[in-house]
Backbone as JSON Lines, residues from 0, in Angstrom:
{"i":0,"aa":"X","n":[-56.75,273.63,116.1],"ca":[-56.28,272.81,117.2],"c":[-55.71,271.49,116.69]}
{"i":1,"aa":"X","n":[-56.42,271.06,115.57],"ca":[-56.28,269.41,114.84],"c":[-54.59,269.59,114.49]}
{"i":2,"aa":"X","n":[-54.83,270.84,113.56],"ca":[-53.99,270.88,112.69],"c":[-52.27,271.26,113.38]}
{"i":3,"aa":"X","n":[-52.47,272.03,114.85],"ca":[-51.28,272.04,115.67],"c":[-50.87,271.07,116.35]}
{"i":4,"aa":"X","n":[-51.93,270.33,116.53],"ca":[-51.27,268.53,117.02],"c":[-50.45,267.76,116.15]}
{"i":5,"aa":"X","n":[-51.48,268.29,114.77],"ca":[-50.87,267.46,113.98],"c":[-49.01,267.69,113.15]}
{"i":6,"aa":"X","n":[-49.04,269.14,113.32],"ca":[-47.9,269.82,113.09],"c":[-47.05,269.55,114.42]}
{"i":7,"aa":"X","n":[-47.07,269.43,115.53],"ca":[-46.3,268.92,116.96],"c":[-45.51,268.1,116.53]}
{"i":8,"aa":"X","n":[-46.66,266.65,116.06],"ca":[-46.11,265.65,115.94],"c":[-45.66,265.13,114.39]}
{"i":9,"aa":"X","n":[-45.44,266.06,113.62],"ca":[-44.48,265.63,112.87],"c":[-43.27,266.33,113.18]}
{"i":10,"aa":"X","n":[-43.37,267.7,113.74],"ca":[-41.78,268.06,114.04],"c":[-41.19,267.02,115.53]}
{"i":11,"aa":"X","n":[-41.75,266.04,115.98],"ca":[-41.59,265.02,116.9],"c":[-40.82,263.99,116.34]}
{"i":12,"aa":"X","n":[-41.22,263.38,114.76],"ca":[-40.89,263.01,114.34],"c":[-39.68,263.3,113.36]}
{"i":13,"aa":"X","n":[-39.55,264.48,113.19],"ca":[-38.27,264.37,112.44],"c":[-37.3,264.61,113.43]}
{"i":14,"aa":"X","n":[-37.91,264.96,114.15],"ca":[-36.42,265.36,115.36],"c":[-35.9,263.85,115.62]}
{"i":15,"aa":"X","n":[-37.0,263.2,115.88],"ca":[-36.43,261.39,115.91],"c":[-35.89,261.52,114.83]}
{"i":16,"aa":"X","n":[-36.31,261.33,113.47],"ca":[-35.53,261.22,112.54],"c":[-33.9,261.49,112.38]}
{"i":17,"aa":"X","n":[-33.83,262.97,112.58],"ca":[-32.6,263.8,112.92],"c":[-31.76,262.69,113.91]}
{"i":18,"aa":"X","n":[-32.17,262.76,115.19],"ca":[-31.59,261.68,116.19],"c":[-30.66,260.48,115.65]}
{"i":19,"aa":"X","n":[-32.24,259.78,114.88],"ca":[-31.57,258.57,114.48],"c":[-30.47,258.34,112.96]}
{"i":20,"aa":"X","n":[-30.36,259.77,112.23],"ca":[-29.68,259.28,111.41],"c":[-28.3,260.54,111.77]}
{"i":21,"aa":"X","n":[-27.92,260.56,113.32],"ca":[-27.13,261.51,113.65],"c":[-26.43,260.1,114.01]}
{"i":22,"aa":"X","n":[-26.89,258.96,114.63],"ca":[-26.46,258.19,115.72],"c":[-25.95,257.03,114.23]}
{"i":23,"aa":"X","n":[-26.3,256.77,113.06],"ca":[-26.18,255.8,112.14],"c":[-25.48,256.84,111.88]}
{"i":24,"aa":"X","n":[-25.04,257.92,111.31],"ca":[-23.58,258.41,110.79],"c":[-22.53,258.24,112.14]}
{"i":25,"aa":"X","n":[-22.49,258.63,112.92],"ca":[-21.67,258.17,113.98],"c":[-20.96,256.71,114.25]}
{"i":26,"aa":"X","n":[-21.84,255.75,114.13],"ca":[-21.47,254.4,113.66],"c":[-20.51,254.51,112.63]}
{"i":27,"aa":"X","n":[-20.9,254.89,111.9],"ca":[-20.29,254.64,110.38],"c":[-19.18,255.48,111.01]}
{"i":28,"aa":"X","n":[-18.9,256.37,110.8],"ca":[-17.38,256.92,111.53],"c":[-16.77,256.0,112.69]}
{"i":29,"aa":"X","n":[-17.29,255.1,113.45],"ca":[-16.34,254.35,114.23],"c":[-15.67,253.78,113.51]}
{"i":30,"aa":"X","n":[-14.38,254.2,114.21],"ca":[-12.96,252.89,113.87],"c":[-13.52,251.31,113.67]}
{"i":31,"aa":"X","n":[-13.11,250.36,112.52],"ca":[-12.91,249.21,113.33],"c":[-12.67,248.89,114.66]}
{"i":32,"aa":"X","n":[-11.31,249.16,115.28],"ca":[-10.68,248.51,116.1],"c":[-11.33,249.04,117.71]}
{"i":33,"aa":"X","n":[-12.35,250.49,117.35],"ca":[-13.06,250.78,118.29],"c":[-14.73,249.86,118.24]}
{"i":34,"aa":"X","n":[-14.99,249.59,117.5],"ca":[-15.69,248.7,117.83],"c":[-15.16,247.0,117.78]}
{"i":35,"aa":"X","n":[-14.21,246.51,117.55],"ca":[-13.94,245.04,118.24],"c":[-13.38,245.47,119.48]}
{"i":36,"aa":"X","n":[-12.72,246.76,119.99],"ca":[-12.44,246.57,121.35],"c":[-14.04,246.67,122.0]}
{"i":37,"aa":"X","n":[-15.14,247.48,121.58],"ca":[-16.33,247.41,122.31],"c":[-16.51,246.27,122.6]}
{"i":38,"aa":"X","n":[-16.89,244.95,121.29],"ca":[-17.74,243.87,121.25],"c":[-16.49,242.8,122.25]}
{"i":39,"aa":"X","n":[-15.47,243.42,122.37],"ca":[-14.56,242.36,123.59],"c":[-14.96,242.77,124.94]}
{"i":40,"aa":"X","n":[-14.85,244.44,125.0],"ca":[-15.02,244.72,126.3],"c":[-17.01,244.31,126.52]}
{"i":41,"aa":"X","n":[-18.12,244.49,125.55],"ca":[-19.16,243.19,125.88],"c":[-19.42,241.92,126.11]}
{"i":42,"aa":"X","n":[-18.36,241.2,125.63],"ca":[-18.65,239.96,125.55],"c":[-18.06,239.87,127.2]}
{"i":43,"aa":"X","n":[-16.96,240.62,127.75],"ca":[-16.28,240.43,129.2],"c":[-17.35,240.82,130.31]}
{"i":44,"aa":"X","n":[-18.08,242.06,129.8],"ca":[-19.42,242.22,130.98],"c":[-20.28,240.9,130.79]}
{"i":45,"aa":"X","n":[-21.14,240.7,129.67],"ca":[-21.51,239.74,129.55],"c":[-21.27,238.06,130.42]}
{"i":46,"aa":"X","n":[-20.15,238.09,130.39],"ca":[-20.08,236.57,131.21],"c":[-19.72,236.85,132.07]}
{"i":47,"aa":"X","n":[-19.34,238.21,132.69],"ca":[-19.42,238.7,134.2],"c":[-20.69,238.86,134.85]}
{"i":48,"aa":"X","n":[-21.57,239.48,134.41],"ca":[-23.37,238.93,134.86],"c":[-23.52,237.84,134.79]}
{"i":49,"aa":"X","n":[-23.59,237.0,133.74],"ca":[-23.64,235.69,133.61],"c":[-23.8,234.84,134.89]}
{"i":50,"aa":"X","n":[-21.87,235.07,135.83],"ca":[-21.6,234.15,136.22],"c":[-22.58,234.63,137.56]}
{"i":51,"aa":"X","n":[-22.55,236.3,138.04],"ca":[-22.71,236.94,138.97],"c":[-24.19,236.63,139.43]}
{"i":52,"aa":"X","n":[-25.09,236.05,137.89],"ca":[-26.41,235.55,138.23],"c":[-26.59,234.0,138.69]}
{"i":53,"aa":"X","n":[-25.52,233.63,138.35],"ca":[-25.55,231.96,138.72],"c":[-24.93,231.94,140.28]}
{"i":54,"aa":"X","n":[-24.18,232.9,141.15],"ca":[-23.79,233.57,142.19],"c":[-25.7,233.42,142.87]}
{"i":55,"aa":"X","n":[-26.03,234.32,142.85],"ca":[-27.14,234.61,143.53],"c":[-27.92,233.59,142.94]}
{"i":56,"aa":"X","n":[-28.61,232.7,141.61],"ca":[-29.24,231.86,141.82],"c":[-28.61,230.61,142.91]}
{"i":57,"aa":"X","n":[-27.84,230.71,142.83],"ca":[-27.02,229.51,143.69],"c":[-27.26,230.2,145.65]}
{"i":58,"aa":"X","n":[-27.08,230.95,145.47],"ca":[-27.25,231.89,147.35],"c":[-28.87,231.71,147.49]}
{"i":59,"aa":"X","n":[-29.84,232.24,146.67],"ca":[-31.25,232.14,146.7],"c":[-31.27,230.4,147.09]}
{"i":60,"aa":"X","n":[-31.34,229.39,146.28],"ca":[-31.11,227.91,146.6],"c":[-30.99,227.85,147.6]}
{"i":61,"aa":"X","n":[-29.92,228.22,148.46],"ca":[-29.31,227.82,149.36],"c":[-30.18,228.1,151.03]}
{"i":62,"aa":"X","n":[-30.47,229.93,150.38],"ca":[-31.44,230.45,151.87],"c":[-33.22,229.58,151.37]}
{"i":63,"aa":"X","n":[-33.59,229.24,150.22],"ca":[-34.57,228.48,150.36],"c":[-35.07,226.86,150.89]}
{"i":64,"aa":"X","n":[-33.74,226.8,151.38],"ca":[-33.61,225.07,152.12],"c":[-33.61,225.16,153.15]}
C-alpha cells in the first residue's frame, strides 16, 4: 500500500516535471518580437486595471459620504 502511494506520487511528479520543462522549451522557441509584443500588450492591461481600480476606489468614496 506504502509502496503504491509512494510510486503515485513520483509518477505525479514527473508528469509535473514533463509539464514544466514542456512549457520552458516553449519559451525558448518564442520569437523575440512575440514576446515584446506580449510585455506591450501587458504593460496596456496593466494600466487599464490600474486606472479601472482608481474608477471604483474613487465611486466606493463617493457612495461612503
Amino acid at each position: 500500500m506504502v509502496d503504491q502511494r509512494i510510486e503515485r506520487a513520483v509518477q505525479r511528479i514527473e508528469s509535473a516535471l514533463a509539464r514544466i520543462a514542456a512549457v520552458a522549451d516553449a519559451e525558448r522557441a518564442t520569437p523575440p518580437a512575440a514576446s515584446a509584443d506580449l510585455a506591450e500588450r501587458h504593460e496596456r492591461l496593466s494600466q487599464a486595471a490600474a486606472g479601472a481600480l482608481k474608477e471604483i476606489d474613487a465611486l466606493i468614496a463617493r457612495l461612503e459620504r
